[in-house]
MIVO-129390 format. One line per 5 residues: number of its first residue (from 1); their letters; for each residue x, y, z of C-alpha. Coordinates in pm, 1 decimal. Layout:
N
NUM) A) X:Y:Z ~ ...;
This chain:
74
1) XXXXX) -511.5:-229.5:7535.2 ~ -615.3:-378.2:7200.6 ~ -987.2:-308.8:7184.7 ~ -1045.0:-662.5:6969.2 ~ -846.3:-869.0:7236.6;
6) XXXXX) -1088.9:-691.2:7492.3 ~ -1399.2:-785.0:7321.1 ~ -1238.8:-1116.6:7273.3 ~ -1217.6:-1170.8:7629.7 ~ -1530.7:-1064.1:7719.6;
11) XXXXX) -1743.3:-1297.3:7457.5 ~ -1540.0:-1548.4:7601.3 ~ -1646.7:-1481.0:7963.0 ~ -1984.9:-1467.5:7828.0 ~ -1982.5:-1817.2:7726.1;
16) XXXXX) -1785.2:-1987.4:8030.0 ~ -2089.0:-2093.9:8234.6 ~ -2206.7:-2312.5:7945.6 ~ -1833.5:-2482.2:7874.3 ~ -1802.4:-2550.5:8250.7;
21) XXXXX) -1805.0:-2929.0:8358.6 ~ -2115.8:-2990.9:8586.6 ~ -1990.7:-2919.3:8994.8 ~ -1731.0:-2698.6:8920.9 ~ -1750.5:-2485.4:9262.4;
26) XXXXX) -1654.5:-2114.9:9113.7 ~ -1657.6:-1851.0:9338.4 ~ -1575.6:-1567.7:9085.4 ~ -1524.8:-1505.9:8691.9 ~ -1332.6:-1214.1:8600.3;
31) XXXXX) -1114.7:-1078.0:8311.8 ~ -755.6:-1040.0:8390.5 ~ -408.1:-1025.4:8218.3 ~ -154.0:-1270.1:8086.4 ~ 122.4:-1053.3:7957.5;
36) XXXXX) 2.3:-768.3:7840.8 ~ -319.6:-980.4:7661.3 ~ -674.9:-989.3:7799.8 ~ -766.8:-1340.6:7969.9 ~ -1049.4:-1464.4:8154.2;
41) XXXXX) -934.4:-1524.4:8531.0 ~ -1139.4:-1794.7:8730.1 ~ -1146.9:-1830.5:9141.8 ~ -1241.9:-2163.2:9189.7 ~ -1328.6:-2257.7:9621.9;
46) XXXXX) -1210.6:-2605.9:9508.7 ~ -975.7:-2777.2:9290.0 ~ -1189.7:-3067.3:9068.7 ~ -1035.1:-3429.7:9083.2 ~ -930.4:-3355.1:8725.5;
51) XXXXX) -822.5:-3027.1:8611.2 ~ -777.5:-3195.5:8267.6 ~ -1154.5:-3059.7:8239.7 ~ -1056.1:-2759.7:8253.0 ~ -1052.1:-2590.1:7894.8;
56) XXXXX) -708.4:-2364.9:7861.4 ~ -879.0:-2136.0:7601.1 ~ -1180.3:-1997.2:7527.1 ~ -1269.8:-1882.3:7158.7 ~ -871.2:-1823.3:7161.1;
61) XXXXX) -915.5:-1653.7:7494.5 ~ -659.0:-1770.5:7765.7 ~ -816.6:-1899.8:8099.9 ~ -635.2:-1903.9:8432.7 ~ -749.2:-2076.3:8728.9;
66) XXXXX) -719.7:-2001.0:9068.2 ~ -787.7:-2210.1:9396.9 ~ -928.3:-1936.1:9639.2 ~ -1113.5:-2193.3:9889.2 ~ -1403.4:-2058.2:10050.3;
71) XXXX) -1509.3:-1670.0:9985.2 ~ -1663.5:-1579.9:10378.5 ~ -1775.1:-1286.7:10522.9 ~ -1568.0:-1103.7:10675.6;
């Protein structure tokens, strides 16, 4: 994997707290694929009213969402 795409990805999931609309009920931030490039992968308990908030990129850094509902103890 492309070691710039990598650090890409991970300065972007540095900075996804502070780009995240207020209430935003994520569960989990992780770094994932799309392709064979780095993204940031989100797990979100909820969907918001608008995903329009949602930003698509990051610093050029893909973000995908996902709708896990509630993370529980097993």
């Amino acid at each position: 994997m492309d070691e710039t795409k990598m650090a890409a990805a991970r300065r972007a999931k540095a900075r996804f707290s502070s780009l995240m609309p207020k209430g935003l009920n994520v569960v989990g931030v992780g770094i994932g694929l799309k392709g064979t490039d780095p993204a940031l992968k989100v797990n979100l308990g909820t969907a918001p009213e608008d995903d329009s908030v949602l930003p698509k990129t990051i610093e050029g850094v893909p973000v995908l969402y996902d709708y896990v509902g509630k993370i529980t103890k097993r």
